[in-house]
C-alpha positions as CSV (number, residue, x, y, z in Angstrom):
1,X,-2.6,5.9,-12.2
2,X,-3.8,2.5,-13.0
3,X,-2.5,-0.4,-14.9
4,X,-5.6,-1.5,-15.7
5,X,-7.0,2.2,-17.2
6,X,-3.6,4.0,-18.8
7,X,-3.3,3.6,-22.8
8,X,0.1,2.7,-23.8
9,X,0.0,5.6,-26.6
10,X,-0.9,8.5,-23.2
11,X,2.9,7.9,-22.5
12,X,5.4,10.0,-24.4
13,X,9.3,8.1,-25.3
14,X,12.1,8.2,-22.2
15,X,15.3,9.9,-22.8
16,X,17.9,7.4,-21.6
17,X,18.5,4.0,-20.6
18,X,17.5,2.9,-17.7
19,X,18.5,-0.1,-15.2
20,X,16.0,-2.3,-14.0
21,X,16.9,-4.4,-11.2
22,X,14.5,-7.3,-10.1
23,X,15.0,-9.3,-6.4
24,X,12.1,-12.2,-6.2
25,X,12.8,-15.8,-4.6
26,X,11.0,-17.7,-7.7
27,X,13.5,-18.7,-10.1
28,X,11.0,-19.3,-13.3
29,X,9.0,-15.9,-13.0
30,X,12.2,-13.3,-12.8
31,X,13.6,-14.9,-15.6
32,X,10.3,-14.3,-17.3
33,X,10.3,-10.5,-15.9
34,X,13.9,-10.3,-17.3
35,X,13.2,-11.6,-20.8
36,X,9.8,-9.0,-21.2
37,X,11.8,-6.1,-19.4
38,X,14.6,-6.3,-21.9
39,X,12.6,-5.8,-24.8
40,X,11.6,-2.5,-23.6
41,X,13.5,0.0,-26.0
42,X,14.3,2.4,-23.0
43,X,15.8,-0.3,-20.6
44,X,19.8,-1.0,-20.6
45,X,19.8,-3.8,-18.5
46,X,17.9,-5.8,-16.6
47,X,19.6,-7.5,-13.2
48,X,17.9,-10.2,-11.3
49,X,18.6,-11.5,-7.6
50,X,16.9,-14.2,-5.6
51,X,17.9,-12.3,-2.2
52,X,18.8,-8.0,-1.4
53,X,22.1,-7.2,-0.6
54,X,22.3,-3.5,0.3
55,X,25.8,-3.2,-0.8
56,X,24.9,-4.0,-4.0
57,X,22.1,-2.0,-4.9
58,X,23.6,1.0,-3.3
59,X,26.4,0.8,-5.4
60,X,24.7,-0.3,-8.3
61,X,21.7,2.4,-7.7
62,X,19.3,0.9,-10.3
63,X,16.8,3.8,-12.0
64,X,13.5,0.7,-11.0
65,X,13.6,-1.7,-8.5
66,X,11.1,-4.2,-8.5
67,X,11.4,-6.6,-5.6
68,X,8.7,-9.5,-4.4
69,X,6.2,-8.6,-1.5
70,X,7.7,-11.1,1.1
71,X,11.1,-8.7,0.7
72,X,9.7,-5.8,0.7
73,X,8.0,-5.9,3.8
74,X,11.1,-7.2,5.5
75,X,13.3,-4.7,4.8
76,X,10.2,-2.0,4.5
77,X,12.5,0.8,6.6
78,X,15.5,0.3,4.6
79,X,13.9,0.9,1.0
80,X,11.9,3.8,3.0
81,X,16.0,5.0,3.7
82,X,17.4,4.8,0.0
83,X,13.8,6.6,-1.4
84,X,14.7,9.7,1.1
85,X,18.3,9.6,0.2
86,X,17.8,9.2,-3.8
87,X,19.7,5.6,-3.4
88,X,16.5,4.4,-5.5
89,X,14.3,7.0,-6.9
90,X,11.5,3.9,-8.0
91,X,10.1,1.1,-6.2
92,X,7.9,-1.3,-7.6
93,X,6.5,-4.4,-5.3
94,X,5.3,-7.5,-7.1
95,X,3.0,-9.5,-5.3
96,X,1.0,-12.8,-5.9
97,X,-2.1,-12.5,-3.9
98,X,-3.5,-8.7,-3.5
99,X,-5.8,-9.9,-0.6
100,X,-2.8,-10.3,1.1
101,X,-0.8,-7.1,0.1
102,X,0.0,-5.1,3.0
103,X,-0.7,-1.5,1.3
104,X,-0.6,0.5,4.2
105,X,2.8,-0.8,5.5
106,X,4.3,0.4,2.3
107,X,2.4,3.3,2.1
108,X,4.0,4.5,5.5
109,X,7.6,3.5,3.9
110,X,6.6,5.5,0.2
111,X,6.5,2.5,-2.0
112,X,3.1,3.3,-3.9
113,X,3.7,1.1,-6.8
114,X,2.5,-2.7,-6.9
115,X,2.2,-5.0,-9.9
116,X,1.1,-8.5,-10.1
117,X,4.3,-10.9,-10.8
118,X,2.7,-12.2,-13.3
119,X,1.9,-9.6,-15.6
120,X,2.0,-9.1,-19.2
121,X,4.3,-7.0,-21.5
122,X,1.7,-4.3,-21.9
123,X,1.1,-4.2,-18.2
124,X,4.7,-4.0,-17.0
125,X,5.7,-1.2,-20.2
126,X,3.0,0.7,-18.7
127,X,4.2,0.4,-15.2
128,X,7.6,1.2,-15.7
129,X,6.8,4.0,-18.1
130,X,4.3,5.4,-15.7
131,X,6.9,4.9,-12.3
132,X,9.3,6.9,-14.6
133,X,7.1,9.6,-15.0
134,X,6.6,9.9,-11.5
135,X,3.2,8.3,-11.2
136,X,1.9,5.4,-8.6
137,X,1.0,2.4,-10.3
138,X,-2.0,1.0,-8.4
139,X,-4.4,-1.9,-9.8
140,X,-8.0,-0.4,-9.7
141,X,-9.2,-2.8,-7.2
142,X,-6.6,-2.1,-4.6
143,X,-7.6,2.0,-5.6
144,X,-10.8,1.4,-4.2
145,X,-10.1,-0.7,-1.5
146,X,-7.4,2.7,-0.4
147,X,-10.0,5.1,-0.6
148,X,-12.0,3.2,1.3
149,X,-10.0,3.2,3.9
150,X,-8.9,6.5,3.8
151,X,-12.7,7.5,4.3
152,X,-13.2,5.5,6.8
153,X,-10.2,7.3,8.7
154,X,-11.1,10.9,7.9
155,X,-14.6,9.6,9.4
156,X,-12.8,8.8,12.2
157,X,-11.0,12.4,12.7
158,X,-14.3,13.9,13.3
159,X,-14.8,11.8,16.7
160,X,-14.1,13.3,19.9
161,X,-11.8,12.2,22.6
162,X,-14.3,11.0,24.3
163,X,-16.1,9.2,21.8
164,X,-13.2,8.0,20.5
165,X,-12.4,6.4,23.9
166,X,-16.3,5.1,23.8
167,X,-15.9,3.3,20.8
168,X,-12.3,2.0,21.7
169,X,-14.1,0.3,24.8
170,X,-17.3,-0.8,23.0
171,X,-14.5,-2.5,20.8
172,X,-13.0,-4.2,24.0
173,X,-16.5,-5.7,24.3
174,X,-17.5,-3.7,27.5
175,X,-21.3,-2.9,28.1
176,X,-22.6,0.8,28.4
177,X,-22.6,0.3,32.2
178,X,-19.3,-0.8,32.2
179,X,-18.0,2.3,29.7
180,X,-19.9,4.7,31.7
181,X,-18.3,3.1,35.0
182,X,-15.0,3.6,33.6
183,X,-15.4,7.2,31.9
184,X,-17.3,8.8,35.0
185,X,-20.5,8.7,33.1
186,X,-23.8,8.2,33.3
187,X,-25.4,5.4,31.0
188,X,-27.3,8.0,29.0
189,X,-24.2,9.7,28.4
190,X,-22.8,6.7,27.0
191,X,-25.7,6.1,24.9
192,X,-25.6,9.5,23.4
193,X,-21.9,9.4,22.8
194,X,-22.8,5.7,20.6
195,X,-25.7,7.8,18.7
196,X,-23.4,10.4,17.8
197,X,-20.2,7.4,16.5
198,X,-23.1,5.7,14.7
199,X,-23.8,8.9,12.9
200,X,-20.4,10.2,12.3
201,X,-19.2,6.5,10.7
202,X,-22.7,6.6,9.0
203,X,-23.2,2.9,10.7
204,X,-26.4,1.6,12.0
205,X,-25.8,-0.4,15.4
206,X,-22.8,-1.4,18.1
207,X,-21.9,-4.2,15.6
208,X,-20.9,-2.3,12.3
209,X,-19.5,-0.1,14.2
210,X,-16.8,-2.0,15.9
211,X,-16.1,-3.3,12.9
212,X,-15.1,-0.4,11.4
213,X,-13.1,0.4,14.1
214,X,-11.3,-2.7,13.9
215,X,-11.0,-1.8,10.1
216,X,-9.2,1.2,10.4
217,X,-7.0,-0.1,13.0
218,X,-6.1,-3.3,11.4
219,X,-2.5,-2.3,10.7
Protein backbone atom coordinates (compact mmCIF):
# COMPACT_ATOMS: atom_id res chain seq x y z
CA UNK A 1 0.00 0.00 0.00
CA UNK A 2 0.92 3.50 -0.71
CA UNK A 3 0.58 6.72 1.01
CA UNK A 4 0.45 8.53 -1.83
CA UNK A 5 -2.58 6.21 -3.62
CA UNK A 6 -4.92 4.87 -0.48
CA UNK A 7 -8.21 7.14 0.11
CA UNK A 8 -8.78 7.92 3.61
CA UNK A 9 -12.58 6.74 3.33
CA UNK A 10 -10.96 2.68 1.93
CA UNK A 11 -10.14 2.40 5.75
CA UNK A 12 -12.89 1.14 7.96
CA UNK A 13 -12.74 2.74 12.21
CA UNK A 14 -10.16 0.82 14.73
CA UNK A 15 -11.54 -0.85 17.77
CA UNK A 16 -9.40 0.40 20.58
CA UNK A 17 -6.87 2.88 21.58
CA UNK A 18 -3.73 2.53 20.56
CA UNK A 19 -0.13 3.83 21.82
CA UNK A 20 2.00 5.54 19.50
CA UNK A 21 5.42 5.94 20.59
CA UNK A 22 7.83 8.26 18.45
CA UNK A 23 12.04 8.09 19.00
CA UNK A 24 13.64 10.93 16.47
CA UNK A 25 16.73 13.26 17.63
CA UNK A 26 14.94 16.65 16.21
CA UNK A 27 13.28 18.24 18.94
CA UNK A 28 10.79 20.61 16.64
CA UNK A 29 9.43 17.84 14.24
CA UNK A 30 8.34 15.07 17.08
CA UNK A 31 6.58 17.54 18.84
CA UNK A 32 4.86 18.29 15.59
CA UNK A 33 4.31 14.28 14.96
CA UNK A 34 2.94 14.27 18.58
CA UNK A 35 0.51 17.22 18.26
CA UNK A 36 -0.99 15.59 14.60
CA UNK A 37 -0.91 11.90 16.14
CA UNK A 38 -3.02 12.89 19.07
CA UNK A 39 -5.80 14.11 17.18
CA UNK A 40 -6.29 10.81 15.65
CA UNK A 41 -9.56 9.54 17.42
CA UNK A 42 -8.16 5.90 17.66
CA UNK A 43 -4.79 6.89 19.45
CA UNK A 44 -4.48 6.97 23.42
CA UNK A 45 -1.34 8.45 23.74
CA UNK A 46 1.38 9.53 21.94
CA UNK A 47 5.12 9.13 23.75
CA UNK A 48 8.09 10.90 22.25
CA UNK A 49 11.98 10.17 22.97
CA UNK A 50 15.00 11.75 21.52
CA UNK A 51 17.11 8.38 22.09
CA UNK A 52 15.77 4.12 22.37
CA UNK A 53 16.01 2.58 25.55
CA UNK A 54 15.07 -1.09 25.18
CA UNK A 55 13.86 -1.22 28.66
CA UNK A 56 11.43 1.02 28.05
CA UNK A 57 9.72 0.16 25.10
CA UNK A 58 9.67 -3.44 26.08
CA UNK A 59 7.84 -2.67 28.98
CA UNK A 60 5.88 -0.10 27.62
CA UNK A 61 5.17 -2.29 24.28
CA UNK A 62 3.61 0.51 22.17
CA UNK A 63 0.86 -0.81 19.44
CA UNK A 64 3.22 1.82 16.54
CA UNK A 65 6.60 2.74 16.83
CA UNK A 66 7.86 5.20 14.68
CA UNK A 67 11.46 5.86 15.04
CA UNK A 68 14.02 8.22 12.73
CA UNK A 69 16.13 6.40 9.95
CA UNK A 70 19.61 7.11 11.62
CA UNK A 71 18.08 4.74 14.73
CA UNK A 72 16.63 2.44 13.00
CA UNK A 73 19.46 1.31 11.18
CA UNK A 74 21.55 1.15 14.35
CA UNK A 75 19.72 -0.97 16.23
CA UNK A 76 18.22 -2.78 12.85
CA UNK A 77 18.65 -6.43 14.60
CA UNK A 78 17.10 -5.49 17.74
CA UNK A 79 13.68 -4.14 16.29
CA UNK A 80 14.07 -7.30 13.82
CA UNK A 81 14.07 -9.23 17.69
CA UNK A 82 10.92 -7.51 19.32
CA UNK A 83 8.81 -7.91 15.61
CA UNK A 84 9.58 -11.91 15.98
CA UNK A 85 8.78 -11.87 19.61
CA UNK A 86 5.43 -9.55 19.40
CA UNK A 87 7.50 -6.85 21.67
CA UNK A 88 6.28 -4.45 18.80
CA UNK A 89 3.79 -5.70 16.30
CA UNK A 90 4.39 -2.14 13.99
CA UNK A 91 7.35 -0.36 12.84
CA UNK A 92 7.26 2.73 11.03
CA UNK A 93 10.77 4.53 9.93
CA UNK A 94 10.70 8.22 9.25
CA UNK A 95 13.23 9.38 7.12
CA UNK A 96 14.36 12.84 5.57
CA UNK A 97 16.04 12.00 2.40
CA UNK A 98 14.53 8.73 0.50
CA UNK A 99 17.74 8.68 -1.75
CA UNK A 100 19.40 7.83 1.19
CA UNK A 101 16.95 5.20 2.73
CA UNK A 102 18.48 2.01 3.20
CA UNK A 103 15.35 -0.18 2.10
CA UNK A 104 16.88 -3.32 1.86
CA UNK A 105 18.59 -3.28 5.24
CA UNK A 106 15.19 -3.03 6.82
CA UNK A 107 13.66 -5.22 4.53
CA UNK A 108 16.11 -8.05 5.81
CA UNK A 109 15.05 -6.90 9.54
CA UNK A 110 10.90 -6.75 8.52
CA UNK A 111 10.43 -3.06 8.88
CA UNK A 112 8.37 -2.43 5.58
CA UNK A 113 6.86 0.74 6.59
CA UNK A 114 8.63 4.25 5.81
CA UNK A 115 7.10 7.73 5.98
CA UNK A 116 8.63 11.09 5.36
CA UNK A 117 9.11 13.00 8.87
CA UNK A 118 7.48 15.59 7.54
CA UNK A 119 4.33 14.52 6.56
CA UNK A 120 0.90 15.79 6.82
CA UNK A 121 -2.21 14.77 8.92
CA UNK A 122 -3.82 12.90 5.96
CA UNK A 123 -0.57 11.13 5.19
CA UNK A 124 0.29 9.93 8.74
CA UNK A 125 -3.81 8.85 9.47
CA UNK A 126 -3.35 6.85 6.55
CA UNK A 127 -0.16 5.29 7.57
CA UNK A 128 -1.03 4.41 10.86
CA UNK A 129 -4.47 3.22 9.81
CA UNK A 130 -2.96 1.20 7.03
CA UNK A 131 0.19 -0.37 9.48
CA UNK A 132 -2.82 -1.32 11.73
CA UNK A 133 -4.47 -3.17 9.32
CA UNK A 134 -1.47 -5.06 8.60
CA UNK A 135 -0.38 -3.36 5.38
CA UNK A 136 3.33 -1.85 4.28
CA UNK A 137 3.18 1.66 3.93
CA UNK A 138 5.68 2.41 0.96
CA UNK A 139 5.80 5.90 -0.93
CA UNK A 140 5.25 5.03 -4.67
CA UNK A 141 8.61 6.04 -5.72
CA UNK A 142 10.55 3.92 -3.37
CA UNK A 143 7.70 0.99 -4.80
CA UNK A 144 9.23 1.21 -8.00
CA UNK A 145 12.56 1.68 -7.17
CA UNK A 146 11.95 -2.13 -4.92
CA UNK A 147 10.62 -3.75 -7.84
CA UNK A 148 13.28 -2.82 -9.67
CA UNK A 149 15.54 -4.25 -7.78
CA UNK A 150 13.85 -7.23 -7.08
CA UNK A 151 13.89 -7.84 -11.01
CA UNK A 152 17.05 -7.23 -11.46
CA UNK A 153 17.75 -10.11 -8.80
CA UNK A 154 15.38 -12.77 -10.05
CA UNK A 155 17.35 -11.82 -13.43
CA UNK A 156 20.19 -12.69 -11.69
CA UNK A 157 18.85 -16.38 -10.36
CA UNK A 158 18.71 -17.45 -13.88
CA UNK A 159 22.73 -17.18 -14.28
CA UNK A 160 24.75 -20.13 -13.97
CA UNK A 161 27.69 -20.73 -11.69
CA UNK A 162 29.84 -20.15 -14.10
CA UNK A 163 28.42 -17.18 -15.49
CA UNK A 164 27.84 -15.92 -12.44
CA UNK A 165 31.60 -16.24 -11.61
CA UNK A 166 32.16 -14.51 -15.28
CA UNK A 167 30.40 -11.59 -14.57
CA UNK A 168 31.76 -11.35 -10.88
CA UNK A 169 35.27 -11.14 -12.58
CA UNK A 170 34.30 -8.89 -15.55
CA UNK A 171 33.11 -6.77 -12.43
CA UNK A 172 36.73 -6.98 -10.82
CA UNK A 173 37.77 -5.33 -14.15
CA UNK A 174 39.66 -8.44 -15.56
CA UNK A 175 39.88 -8.91 -19.48
CA UNK A 176 38.40 -12.17 -21.25
CA UNK A 177 41.98 -13.49 -21.38
CA UNK A 178 42.44 -13.02 -17.95
CA UNK A 179 38.72 -14.71 -16.91
CA UNK A 180 39.36 -17.44 -19.25
CA UNK A 181 43.02 -17.90 -17.57
CA UNK A 182 41.50 -18.04 -14.33
CA UNK A 183 38.28 -20.33 -15.12
CA UNK A 184 40.29 -22.92 -17.34
CA UNK A 185 38.68 -21.53 -20.36
CA UNK A 186 39.20 -20.75 -23.58
CA UNK A 187 38.53 -17.06 -24.68
CA UNK A 188 35.52 -18.05 -26.79
CA UNK A 189 34.13 -19.63 -23.88
CA UNK A 190 34.30 -16.60 -22.11
CA UNK A 191 32.84 -14.64 -24.82
CA UNK A 192 29.85 -16.96 -25.02
CA UNK A 193 29.28 -17.07 -21.32
CA UNK A 194 29.17 -12.64 -21.69
CA UNK A 195 26.54 -13.16 -24.68
CA UNK A 196 24.50 -15.38 -22.69
CA UNK A 197 24.75 -12.62 -19.04
CA UNK A 198 24.01 -9.88 -21.63
CA UNK A 199 20.90 -11.72 -22.67
CA UNK A 200 19.65 -12.99 -19.40
CA UNK A 201 20.03 -9.13 -17.69
CA UNK A 202 18.54 -7.92 -21.04
CA UNK A 203 21.82 -5.45 -21.19
CA UNK A 204 23.65 -4.51 -24.23
CA UNK A 205 27.54 -4.48 -23.57
CA UNK A 206 30.36 -5.28 -20.65
CA UNK A 207 29.51 -1.75 -19.28
CA UNK A 208 25.69 -2.07 -18.37
CA UNK A 209 26.33 -5.04 -17.35
CA UNK A 210 28.61 -4.55 -14.54
CA UNK A 211 26.60 -2.11 -13.52
CA UNK A 212 23.88 -4.03 -12.84
CA UNK A 213 25.87 -6.29 -11.09
CA UNK A 214 27.16 -3.69 -8.89
CA UNK A 215 23.34 -2.68 -8.51
CA UNK A 216 22.16 -5.70 -7.05
CA UNK A 217 24.96 -6.16 -4.86
CA UNK A 218 25.16 -2.73 -3.56
CA UNK A 219 23.98 -3.76 -0.04
Amino acid sequence: MTIDTLDTQQMSLLTGKKVVKIIMNYGSIIFGLKHIIEQFEFIENVVISHGLDSGDVERMKPDILMLQDSIAYRYASQLAKWKSNGIVDHIIVLYDKDSELRVDQLWKCQIVSYLPSYSDAKQLLIALEGQLRGFSIIPTHITEHIELRQKSQNSMRLLTQNEQRVLKLVAAGQTNTEIAQAMHLSVRTVETYLNKIYRKLDVRNRAEAVCKYYQINAH
